[in-house]
N, C-alpha and C positions, 0 to 999 in steps of 0.2 A: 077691916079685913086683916087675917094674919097672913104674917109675910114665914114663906118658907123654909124651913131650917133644913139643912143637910149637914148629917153629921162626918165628922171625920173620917172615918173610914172610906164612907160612898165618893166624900172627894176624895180622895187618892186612888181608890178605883178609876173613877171618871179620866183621872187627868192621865193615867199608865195607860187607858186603853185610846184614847185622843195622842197620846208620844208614840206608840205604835205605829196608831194607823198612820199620823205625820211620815214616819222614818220607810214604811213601805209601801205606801202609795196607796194600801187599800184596806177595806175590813179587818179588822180581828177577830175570828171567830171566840163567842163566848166561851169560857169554860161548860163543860157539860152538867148538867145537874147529878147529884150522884144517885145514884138508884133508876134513873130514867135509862132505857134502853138505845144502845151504841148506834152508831150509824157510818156506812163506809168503813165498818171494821175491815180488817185483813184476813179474819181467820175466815168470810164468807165468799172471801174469790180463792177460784181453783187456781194451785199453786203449779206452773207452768215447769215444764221438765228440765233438767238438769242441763241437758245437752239436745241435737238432735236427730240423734239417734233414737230407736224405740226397742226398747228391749236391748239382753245381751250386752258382754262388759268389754265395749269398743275402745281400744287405744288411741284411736286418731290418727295411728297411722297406716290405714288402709287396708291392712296383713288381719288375713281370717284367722283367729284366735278359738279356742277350745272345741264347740261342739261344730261349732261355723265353718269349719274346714271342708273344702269341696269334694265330692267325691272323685278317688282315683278314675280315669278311664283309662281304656286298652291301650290307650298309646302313652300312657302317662309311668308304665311298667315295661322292665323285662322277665320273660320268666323263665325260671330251668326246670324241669321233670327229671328227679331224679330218681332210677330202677333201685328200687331196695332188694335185691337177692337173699337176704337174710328175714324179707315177709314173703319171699313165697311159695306155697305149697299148692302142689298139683297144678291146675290151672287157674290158682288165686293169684293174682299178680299185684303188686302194692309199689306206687311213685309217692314220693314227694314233690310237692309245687311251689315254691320260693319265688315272689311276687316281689320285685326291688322297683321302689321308686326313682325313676330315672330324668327327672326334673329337676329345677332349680328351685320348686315350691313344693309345701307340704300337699298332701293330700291325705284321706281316707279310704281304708278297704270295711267290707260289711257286707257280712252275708257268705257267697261263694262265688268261685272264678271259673265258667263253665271250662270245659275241658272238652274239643271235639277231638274225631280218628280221621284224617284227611289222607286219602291216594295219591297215587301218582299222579293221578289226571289233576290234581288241587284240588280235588271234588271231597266235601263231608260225607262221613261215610255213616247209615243212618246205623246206631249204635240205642239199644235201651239206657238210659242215664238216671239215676236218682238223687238227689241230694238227701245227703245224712246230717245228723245233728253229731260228729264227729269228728275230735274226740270229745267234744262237748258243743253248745249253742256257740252261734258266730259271736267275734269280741272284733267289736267297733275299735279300728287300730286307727291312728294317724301316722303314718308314713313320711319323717320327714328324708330329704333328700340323699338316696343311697343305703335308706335303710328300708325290710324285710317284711314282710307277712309271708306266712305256710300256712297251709294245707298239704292233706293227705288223698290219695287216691288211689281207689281197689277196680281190679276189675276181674273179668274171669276172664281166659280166652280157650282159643277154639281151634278147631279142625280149619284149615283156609277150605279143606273140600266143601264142608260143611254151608249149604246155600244162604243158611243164616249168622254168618260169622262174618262180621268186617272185619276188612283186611286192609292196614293203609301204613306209609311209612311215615310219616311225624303225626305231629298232635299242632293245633291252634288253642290260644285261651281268650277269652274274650270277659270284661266285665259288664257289659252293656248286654248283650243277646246271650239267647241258650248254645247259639254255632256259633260256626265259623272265628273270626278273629285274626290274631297276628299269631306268627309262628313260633313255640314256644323250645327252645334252645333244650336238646333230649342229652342226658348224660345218665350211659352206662346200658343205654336198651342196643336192642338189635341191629347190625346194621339197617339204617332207612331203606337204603338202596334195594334192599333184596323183599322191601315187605312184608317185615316179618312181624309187625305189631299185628297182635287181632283180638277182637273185643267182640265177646256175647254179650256182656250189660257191662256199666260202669256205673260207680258210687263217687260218689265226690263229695270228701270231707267239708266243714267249716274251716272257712278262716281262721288263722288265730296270731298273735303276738310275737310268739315262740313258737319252735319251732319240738318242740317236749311234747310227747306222745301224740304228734298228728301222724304216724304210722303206725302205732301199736292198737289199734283195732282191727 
């Protein structure tokens, strides 16, 4: 019988993969055959997210960042109406509405800032109202603290005899609902006291940035 020959290479194999497994206590996996297909590869497990967060390019520090800013509400503004005497003709009446963020944190306006005609009695006074796309479509502002969004506002007014003319002395703005609201700070209209605001329909501009051509329509 012949006795078995191993040639040099296969020992030295032998004895590198025996010093291995000595030095770590367990298996050496073989090398792979080449052209044989991979196994436990990496690029078949789903690669797990960055952070965890989902979506949106969070800083980690808590603070709502770009579109993520919350929207402004009624109490989160002051606002002044201011009479433009130089928009108005006959019984076209034209304010401006400057919405100041009056927080320590940003927020957003979007859209429009309804605009009610309240009496004496604090009672809303039921007025026709529209929203216009005016002086263009609303521009999604972020409002950081102390600073501005305008709007314009048109109205007609009326005979007070007139049964369908509200008659009331301030105004309310509200971003949440179509009424009522908090009390919006009047500069330059009629004395309150005497009632002498009156409204047959009102228009109420878009929001916008700036405050550049929201009363020139």
């Amino acid at each position: 019988m012949r006795s078995a020959v191993l040639t040099v290479p296969a020992i030295a194999a032998a004895v590198l993969l025996s010093s291995a497994a000595c030095a770590t206590g367990r298996p050496v996996a073989a090398t792979p055959v080449a052209g044989a297909p991979a196994t436990g590869s990496s690029a078949s497990q789903p690669t797990a997210p960055a952070s965890g967060k989902a979506g949106g390019a969070g800083t980690g520090t808590g603070k709502r960042t770009g579109t993520t800013v919350a929207a402004c509400r009624t109490g989160d503004v002051n606002v002044v109406v201011t009479f433009q005497p130089d928009r108005t003709s006959g019984t076209t009446h034209m304010a401006m509405v400057t919405l100041t963020n009056k927080t320590k944190t940003a927020c957003a306006v979007d859209g429009w800032a309804s605009i009610s005609l309240v009496d004496a009695a604090d009672e809303v006074v039921p007025v026709k109202t529209t929203r216009v796309d005016q002086p263009g479509a609303p521009v999604r502002t972020t409002l950081k603290p102390g600073t501005s969004a305008f709007a314009g506002i048109k109205w007609t007014a009326c005979d007070k005899a007139d049964a369908s003319c509200g008659v009331g002395n301030t105004l309310r703005f509200n971003l949440q609902a179509s009424t009522d609201g908090d009390v919006a700070e009047l500069e330059g209209f009629p004395n309150p006291a005497a009632s002498d605001i009156t409204m047959k329909k009102l228009q109420l501009g878009s929001l916008q940035p700036s405050h550049q051509g929201v009363v020139a329509w």
